[in-house]
N, C-alpha and C positions, 0 to 999 in steps of 0.2 A: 737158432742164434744163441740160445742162452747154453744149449750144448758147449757149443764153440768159447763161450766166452769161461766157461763152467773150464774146460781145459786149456786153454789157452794161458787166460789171465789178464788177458787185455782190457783196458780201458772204453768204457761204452763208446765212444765218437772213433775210437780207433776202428772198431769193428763194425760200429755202421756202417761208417765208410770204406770199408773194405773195398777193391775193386778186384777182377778176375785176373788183371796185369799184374798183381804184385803176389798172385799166389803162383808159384810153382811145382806143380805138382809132378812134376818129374824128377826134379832136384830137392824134394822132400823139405822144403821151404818157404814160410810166407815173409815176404822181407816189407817192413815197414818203415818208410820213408822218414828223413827226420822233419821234413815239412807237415804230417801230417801224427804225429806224433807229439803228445801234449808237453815234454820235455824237452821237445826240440830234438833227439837221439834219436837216431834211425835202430831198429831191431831187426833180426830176424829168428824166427819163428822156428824148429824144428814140426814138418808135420807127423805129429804121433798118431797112435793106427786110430786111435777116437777121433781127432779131429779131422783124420782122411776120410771116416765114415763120414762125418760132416759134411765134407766140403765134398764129393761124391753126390750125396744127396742134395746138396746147393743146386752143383750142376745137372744134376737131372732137371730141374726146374727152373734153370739161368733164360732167360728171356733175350735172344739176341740182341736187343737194342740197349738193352740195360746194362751198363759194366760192373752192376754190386749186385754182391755176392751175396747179402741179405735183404729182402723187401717180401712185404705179402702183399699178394695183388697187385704187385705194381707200384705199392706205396712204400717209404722208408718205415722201419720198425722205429717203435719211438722208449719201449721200455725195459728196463733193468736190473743190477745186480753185481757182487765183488767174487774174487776168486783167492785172493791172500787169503784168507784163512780157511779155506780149504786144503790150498796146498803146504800149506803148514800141520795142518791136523793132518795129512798123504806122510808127513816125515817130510815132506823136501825141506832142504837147510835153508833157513830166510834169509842167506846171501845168494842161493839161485832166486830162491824166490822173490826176493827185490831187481833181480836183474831182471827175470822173466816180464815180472807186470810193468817195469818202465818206471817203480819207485824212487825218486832220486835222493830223499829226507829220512831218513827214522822215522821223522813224527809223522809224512803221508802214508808209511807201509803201514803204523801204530793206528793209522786212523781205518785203514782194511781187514787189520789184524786183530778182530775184536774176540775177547775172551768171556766165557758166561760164569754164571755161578758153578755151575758143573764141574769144570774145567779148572776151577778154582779147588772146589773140594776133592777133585783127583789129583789135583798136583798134591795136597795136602795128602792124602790114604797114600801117596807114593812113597811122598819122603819120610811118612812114620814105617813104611814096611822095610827100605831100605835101612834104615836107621834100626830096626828091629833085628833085620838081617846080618847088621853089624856089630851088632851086640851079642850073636849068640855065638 
């Protein structure tokens, strides 16, 4: 599960609830409904070859009676994690990647898109070497 969500981007309840109806894996698509979808907007998913490994392995372990795509034992998964600021640090541009996660604010991507001190003092060594760069 946290593979999935790890590529994806999706929203924890989005992917709980995942069912086996709304993946297609034939047509290289998981399409989410806007009923079930915290913005109200329906998405659909491209499935990329990580998350076909995923869902592969799901199905190897799909329990015929059960229509989601994630549980252990039989039981719903209940714990989690964000993916914006991963795929921001990947380079994807934070207007795919506000589309991808279902962000519909600046301020909720800003609230996934969290930056450390690290990340501070690189952007800092960047723009003195660029700045260095330009100078010579």
């Amino acid at each position: 599960m946290l593979d999935f969500a790890y590529y994806s981007g999706w929203r924890r309840n989005e992917i709980l609830e995942l069912t086996w109806d709304e993946v297609d894996l034939k047509g290289g698509v998981i399409r989410l409904t806007p009923r079930r979808s915290k913005t109200r907007t329906g998405r659909v998913l491209p499935i990329s070859p990580p998350l076909l490994r995923v869902l592969k392995r799901r199905r190897h372990l799909r329990q015929a009676e059960d229509p989601r795509v994630f549980f252990r034992d039989g039981i719903p998964v209940r714990q989690w994690r964000t993916a914006a600021r991963n795929l921001i640090r990947a380079g994807v541009p934070e207007r795919i990647d506000v589309r991808r996660t279902g962000h519909k604010t600046r301020a909720v991507f800003d609230r996934y898109n969290i930056v450390n001190e690290q990340e501070l003092l690189m952007a800092g060594e960047r723009l003195a070497a660029c700045i260095a760069k330009r100078g010579s």
